[in-house]
C-alpha angles and dihedrals in degrees: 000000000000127000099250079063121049122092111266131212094204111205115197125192111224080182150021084291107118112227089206098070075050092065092044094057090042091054095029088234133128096194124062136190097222114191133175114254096236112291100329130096089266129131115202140180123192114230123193104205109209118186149154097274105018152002124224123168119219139148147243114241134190146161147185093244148020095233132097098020106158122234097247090050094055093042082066102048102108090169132040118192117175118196115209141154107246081210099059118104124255083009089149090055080051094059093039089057095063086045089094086057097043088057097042086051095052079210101179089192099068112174129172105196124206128180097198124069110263108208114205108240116192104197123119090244109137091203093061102119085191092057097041090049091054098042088048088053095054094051102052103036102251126142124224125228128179126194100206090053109119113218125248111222089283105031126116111198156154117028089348097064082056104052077055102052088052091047087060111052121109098248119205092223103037114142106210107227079220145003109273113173099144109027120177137257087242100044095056089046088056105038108115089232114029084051084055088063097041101036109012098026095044098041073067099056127110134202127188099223101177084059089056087247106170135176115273092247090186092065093050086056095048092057093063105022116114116332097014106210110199100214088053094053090055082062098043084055090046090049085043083053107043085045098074103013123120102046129124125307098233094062102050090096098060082045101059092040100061091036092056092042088052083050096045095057087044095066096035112025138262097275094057105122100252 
């Protein structure tokens, strides 16, 4: 499969950060084959995921600027990261300037990377970057990932939640190691990935409760309902996730609480003794 083809995951500095050293940590390589993307400013790098259930092979992509991206190059943009510095001035002006190609992409993994830590402030004060950045995150769907976060007992973060987010995601080209219709309850409990969304991943959610923010039951009900296609309900998990991310801190607890007891009764009915 060509270049101008294959499903991209387009990573876009806000910042000094180098997306490149972005796509080293997510790969866990130090040397890159680094290519043109036909005869445009774009840097891209091929990436043959190989995991438990399937293979797909997609690239990295970057560029210098937001402008001039040609039509077929965004079509195939399946995830979106954005690096920026929660201290830099006018950073929010920075993320809402790549917002008309976020919504040209239709990227349903939307990730906005930070290497410092982003403590959640909650003052009114409108020149908060913390706050703004949170709140940013919330509107428009993006979940936020910090590299310097250090995980609770069930967290996955930093670059690795990102490596999963990216697992995850339903890939257009994706090639199943083998035919799963009906999995079991065990099996996507178990499942390296999929246990990274409902343990690790939701014990990072975050749900604004004052605001009367609740979980999405009918997706919970879509995953499973009928032929239950296992690669579909990875992206029904990602949606769940990127739904409610990006909220206070303070409030992750009574989130994943009330995700992992929805998915609970999901697997096991409404009547299971919680």
């Amino acid at each position: 499969m060509s270049k101008n083809q294959l499903p991209c995951v387009y990573i876009y500095s806000c910042c000094d950060d180098d997306p490149l050293k972005t796509i080293k940590s997510i790969r866990n390589e130090e040397n890159l084959e680094i290519d043109n993307y036909e005869n445009e400013d774009i840097l891209c790098n091929r990436w043959e995921i190989n995991c438990k259930y399937y293979t797909a092979e997609v690239q990295f992509c970057t560029s210098k600027s937001l402008e001039k991206l040609s039509d077929d190059f965004i079509k195939n943009i399946n995830a979106i990261i954005l690096l920026f510095d929660a201290k830099k001035e006018n950073v929010i002006d920075s993320l809402n300037r790549c917002m008309p190609l976020v919504n040209q992409s239709q990227a349903e993994v939307l990730i906005v990377l930070s290497e410092k830590l982003v403590e959640y402030d909650s003052s009114n004060n409108p020149n908060q970057n913390s706050k703004l950045i949170f709140d940013w995150c919330q509107k428009y769907h993006f979940e936020l990932v910090m590299l310097e976060e250090e995980a609770d007992e069930m967290d996955t973060v930093g670059i690795e939640r990102v490596r999963h987010a990216l697992f995850a995601h339903y890939w257009p080209n994706l090639k199943p190691k083998c035919e799963i219709t009906h999995p079991s309850t065990k099996a996507i409990i178990e499942d390296s990935v999929v246990d990274s969304q409902l343990s690790g991943g939701m014990s990072d959610l975050k749900m604004d409760i004052e605001d009367g923010a609740e979980l999405d039951s009918n997706l919970f009900s879509e995953m499973f309902e009928g032929d239950v296609n296992f690669f579909n309900t990875f992206d029904k998990v990602q949606k769940l996730k990127q739904q409610i991310s990006s909220m206070p801190d303070e409030e992750r607890k009574v989130a994943a609480e009330n995700a992992l007891t929805e998915c609970w009764k999901t697997f096991f009915g409404d009547d299971i003794d919680l």
